[in-house]
C-alpha positions in Angstrom: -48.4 18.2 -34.0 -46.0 17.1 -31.8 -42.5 18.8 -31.8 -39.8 16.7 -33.7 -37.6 14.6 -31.8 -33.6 16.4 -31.9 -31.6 13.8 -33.8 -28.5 12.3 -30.9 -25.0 14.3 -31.7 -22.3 12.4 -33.1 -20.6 12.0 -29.3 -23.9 10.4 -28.1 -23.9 8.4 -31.5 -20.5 7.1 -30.7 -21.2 6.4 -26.5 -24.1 4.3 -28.0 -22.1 2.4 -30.3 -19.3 1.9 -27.4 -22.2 0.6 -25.1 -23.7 -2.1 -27.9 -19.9 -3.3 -28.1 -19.3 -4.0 -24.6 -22.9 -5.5 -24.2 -22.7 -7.7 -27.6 -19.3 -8.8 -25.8 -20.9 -9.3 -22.7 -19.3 -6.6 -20.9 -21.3 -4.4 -18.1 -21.6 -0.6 -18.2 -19.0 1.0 -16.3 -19.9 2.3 -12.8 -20.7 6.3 -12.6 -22.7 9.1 -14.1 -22.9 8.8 -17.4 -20.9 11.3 -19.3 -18.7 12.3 -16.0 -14.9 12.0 -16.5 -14.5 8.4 -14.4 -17.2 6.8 -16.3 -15.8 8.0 -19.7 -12.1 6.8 -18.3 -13.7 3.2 -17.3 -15.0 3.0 -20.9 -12.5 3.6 -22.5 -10.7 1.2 -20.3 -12.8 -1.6 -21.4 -12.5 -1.0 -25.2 -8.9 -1.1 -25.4 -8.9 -4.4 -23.5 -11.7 -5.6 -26.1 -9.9 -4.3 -28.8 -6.8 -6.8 -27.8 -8.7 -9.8 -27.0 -10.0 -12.7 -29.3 -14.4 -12.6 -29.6 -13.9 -16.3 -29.3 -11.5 -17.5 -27.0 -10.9 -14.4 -24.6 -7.4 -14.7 -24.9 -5.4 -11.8 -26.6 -5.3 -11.2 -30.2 -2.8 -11.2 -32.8 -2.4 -7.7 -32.6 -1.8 -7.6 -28.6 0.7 -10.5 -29.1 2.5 -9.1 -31.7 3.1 -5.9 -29.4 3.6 -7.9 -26.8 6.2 -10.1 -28.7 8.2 -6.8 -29.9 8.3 -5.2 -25.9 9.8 -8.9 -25.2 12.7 -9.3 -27.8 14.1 -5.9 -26.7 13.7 -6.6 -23.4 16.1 -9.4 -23.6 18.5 -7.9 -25.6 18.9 -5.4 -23.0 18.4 -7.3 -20.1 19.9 -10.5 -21.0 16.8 -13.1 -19.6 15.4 -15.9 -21.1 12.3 -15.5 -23.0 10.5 -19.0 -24.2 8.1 -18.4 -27.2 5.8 -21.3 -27.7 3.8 -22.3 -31.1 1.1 -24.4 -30.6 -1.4 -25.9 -33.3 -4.3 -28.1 -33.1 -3.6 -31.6 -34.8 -6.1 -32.4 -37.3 -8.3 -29.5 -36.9 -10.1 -30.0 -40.4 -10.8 -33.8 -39.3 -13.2 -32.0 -36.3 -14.6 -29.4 -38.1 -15.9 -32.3 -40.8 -16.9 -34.7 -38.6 -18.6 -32.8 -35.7 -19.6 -29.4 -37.5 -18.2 -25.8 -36.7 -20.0 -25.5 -33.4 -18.0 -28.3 -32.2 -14.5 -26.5 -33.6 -15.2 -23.6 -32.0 -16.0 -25.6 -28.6 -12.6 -26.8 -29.1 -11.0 -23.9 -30.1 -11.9 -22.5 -26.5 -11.2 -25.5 -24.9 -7.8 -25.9 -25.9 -7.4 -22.0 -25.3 -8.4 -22.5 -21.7 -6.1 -26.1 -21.4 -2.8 -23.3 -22.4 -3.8 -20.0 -20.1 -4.1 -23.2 -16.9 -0.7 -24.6 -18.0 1.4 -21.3 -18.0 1.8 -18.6 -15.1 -0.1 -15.6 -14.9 2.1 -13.3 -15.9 2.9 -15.0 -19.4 0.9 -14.2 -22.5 -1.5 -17.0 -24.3 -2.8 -15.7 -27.8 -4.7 -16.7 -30.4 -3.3 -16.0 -33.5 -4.8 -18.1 -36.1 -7.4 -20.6 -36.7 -6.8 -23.2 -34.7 -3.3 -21.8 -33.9 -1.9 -20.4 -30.7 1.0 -18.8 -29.3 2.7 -18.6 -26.1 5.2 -16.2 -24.6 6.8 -17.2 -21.2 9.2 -14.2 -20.1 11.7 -15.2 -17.6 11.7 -18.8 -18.7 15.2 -20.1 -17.9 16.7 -22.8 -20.6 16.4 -25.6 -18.2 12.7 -25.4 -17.9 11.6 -25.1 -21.6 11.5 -28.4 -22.2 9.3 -28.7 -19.1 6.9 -26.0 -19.5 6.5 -27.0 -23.1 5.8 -30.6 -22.5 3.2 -29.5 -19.4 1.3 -27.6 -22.5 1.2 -30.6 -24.6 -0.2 -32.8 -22.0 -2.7 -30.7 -20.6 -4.4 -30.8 -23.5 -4.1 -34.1 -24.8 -5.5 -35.2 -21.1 -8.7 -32.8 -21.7 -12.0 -34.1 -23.2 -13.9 -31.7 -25.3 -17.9 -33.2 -24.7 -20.1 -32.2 -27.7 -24.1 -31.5 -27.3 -24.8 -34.7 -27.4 -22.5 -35.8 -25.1 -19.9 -37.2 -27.6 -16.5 -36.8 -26.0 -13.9 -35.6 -28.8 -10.3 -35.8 -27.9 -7.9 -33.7 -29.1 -3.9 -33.1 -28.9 -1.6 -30.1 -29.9 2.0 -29.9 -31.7 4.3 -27.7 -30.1 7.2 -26.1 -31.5 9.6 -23.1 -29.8 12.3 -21.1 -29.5 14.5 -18.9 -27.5 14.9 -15.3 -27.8 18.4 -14.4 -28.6 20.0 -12.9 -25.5 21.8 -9.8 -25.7 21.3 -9.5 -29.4 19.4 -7.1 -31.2 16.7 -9.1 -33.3 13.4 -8.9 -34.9 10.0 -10.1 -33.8 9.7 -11.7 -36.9 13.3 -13.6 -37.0 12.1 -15.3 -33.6 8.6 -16.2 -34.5 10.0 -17.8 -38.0 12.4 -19.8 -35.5 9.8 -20.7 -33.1 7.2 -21.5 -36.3 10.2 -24.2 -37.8 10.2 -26.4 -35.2 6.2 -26.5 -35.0 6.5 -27.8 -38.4 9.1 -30.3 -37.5 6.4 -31.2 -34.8 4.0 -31.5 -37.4 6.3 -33.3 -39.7 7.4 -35.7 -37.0 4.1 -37.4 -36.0 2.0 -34.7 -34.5 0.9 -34.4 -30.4 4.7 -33.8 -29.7 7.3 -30.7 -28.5 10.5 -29.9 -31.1 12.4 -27.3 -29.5 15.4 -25.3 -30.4 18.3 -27.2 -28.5 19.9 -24.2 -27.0 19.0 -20.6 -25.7 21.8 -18.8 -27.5 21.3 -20.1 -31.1 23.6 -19.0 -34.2 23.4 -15.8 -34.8 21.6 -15.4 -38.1 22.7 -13.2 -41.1 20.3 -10.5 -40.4 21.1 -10.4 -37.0 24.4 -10.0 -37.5 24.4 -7.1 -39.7 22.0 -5.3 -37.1 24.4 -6.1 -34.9 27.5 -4.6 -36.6 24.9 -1.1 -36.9 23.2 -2.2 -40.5 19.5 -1.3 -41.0 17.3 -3.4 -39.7 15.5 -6.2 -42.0 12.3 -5.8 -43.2 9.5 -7.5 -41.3 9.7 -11.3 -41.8 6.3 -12.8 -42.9 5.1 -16.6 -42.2 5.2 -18.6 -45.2 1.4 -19.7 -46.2 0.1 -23.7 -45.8 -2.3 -25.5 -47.0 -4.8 -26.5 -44.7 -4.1 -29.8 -43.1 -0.9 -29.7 -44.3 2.5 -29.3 -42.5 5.5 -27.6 -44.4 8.6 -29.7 -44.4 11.2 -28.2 -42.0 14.5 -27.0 -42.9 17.4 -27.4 -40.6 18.9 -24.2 -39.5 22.5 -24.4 -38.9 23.6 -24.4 -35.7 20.3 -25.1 -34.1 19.8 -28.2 -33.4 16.1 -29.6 -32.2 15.3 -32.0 -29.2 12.0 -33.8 -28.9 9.9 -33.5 -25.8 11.7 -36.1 -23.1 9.1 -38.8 -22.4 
C-alpha cells in the first residue's frame, strides 16, 4: 500500500490560492525561491495592487479611488493647490448593451477606460467606479486649465471607434461633470464627490456628450463645511443618491456655484 499523501498546510493552501489569483488575472510569478523572504515580499506586492484595480478595465477600483480621493482633499486643505475631480459617464450605455450584447459593453467599457488614462497625465488617477461610470482626479490642476483638460476627455472619446467582432464600428461619447476641491478648507470626500456628481447630471440633463463644470475653484462654503470649520464634528459620510438606469437626475442649483459648459 502506498503511504498516504500529507495533506498541504494552511500557509501552502493560502500561497496556492495567491498564485491561481495572480495567474487567473494574468499576472506572472514573482522572481525568486519560492518561500524566501523577496519572493514572499514581491507577492504580496502584486496582491495589493490587484486588490485596487478593476478585473475589467485595469484601472483602479472604487476602493483605491476613494482612498485616493480622501489623501487628496486634505492635501489641499493644507497645501492650498488645485485639485480637479472629474465625473464621467457613458451616454446611453443601455442602448449598447441592447443592441450589440454585453461582450460589446464590456469592449467599450475598456475602450473608454483606455480613451481617459491617454487624456490625463501620469501622475493623476483614472477609476472605475461604476458601471459604465468613471472618475478622474487631476491633483495640481490649476482653475484655468479645468475647462481644458475636461473638454480634452470628452473628445478623446467621442473621436474613438469601438469595432465589434464583426467589424461593426460603434461610436460612443461621454458626459462630464466636475468640481474643485475647496482650498484651504477642511471638507469631506463625500461633499466634493456630491458637487462633482451635480454637474454630471446637469451634463446629462443638458443634452449629453458635453462638460458642466463648477464655475469657480473656491465655491461657497457649504453648511457642513462651515461648521467643520468653526471645530464642529465632522458630517457623516455623504452617499450618492440612486438612478434609474438610463436615467439622469434633474440637477439642482447650488448657491453660489454657478456652472459653465465646455467652450466650443
Amino acid at each position: 500500500m502506498p503511504a498516504p499523501t500529507a495533506e498541504p498546510t494552511g500557509t501552502a493552501q493560502r500561497l496556492d490560492t495567491a498564485l491561481a489569483l495572480l495567474r487567473h488575472a494574468g499576472r506572472a510569478e514573482p522572481a525568486g525561491v519560492p518561500g524566501s523572504p523577496d519572493y514572499l515580499h514581491a507577492l504580496i506586492d502584486q496582491l495589493v495592487d490587484l486588490s485596487s484595480r478593476d478585473a475589467l478595465t485595469g484601472l483602479s477600483n472604487r476602493r483605491n479611488f476613494e482612498l485616493s480621493l480622501a489623501r487628496e482633499v486634505d492635501r489641499v486643505a493644507r497645501s492650498g493647490e488645485s485639485a480637479l475631480l472629474l465625473m464621467v459617464d457613458i451616454d446611453h450605455f443601455k442602448r449598447i448593451n441592447d443592441g450589440h450584447g454585453h461582450a460589446a459593453g464590456d469592449r467599450v467599457i475598456q475602450a473608454v477606460g483606455q480613451a481617459l488614462t491617454d487624456s490625463v497625465r501620469p501622475m493623476d488617477l483614472v477609476a472605475r467606479i461604476g458601471g459604465e461610470e468613471y472618475a478622474v482626479l487631476l491633483p495640481n490642476c490649476p482653475p484655468a486649465f479645468g475647462p481644458q483638460v475636461a473638454a480634452r476627455v470628452r473628445q478623446r472619446v467621442a473621436r474613438s471607434s469601438v469595432a465589434l467582432d464583426d467589424g461593426t464600428p460603434v461610436a460612443v461619447t461621454v458626459s462630464v461633470g466636475g468640481a474643485f476641491a475647496p482650498q484651504w478648507v477642511r471638507s469631506t470626500p463625500g461633499i466634493w464627490l456630491q458637487r462633482a456628481d451635480l454637474q454630471l447630471y446637469r451634463a446629462k440633463a443638458e443634452g449629453r456628450d458635453r462638460v458642466c463644470l463648477e464655475h469657480s475653484a473656491a465655491p461657497a462654503v457649504t453648511t457642513q463645511e462651515r461648521e467643520m470649520l468653526l471645530g464642529g464634528p465632522p458630517p457623516a459620510k455623504a452617499s450618492r443618491a440612486p438612478r434609474a438606469p438610463g436615467k439622469a437626475a434633474k440637477p439642482h442649483a447650488r448657491e453660489g456655484t454657478p456652472s459653465i459648459q465646455e467652450p466650443e
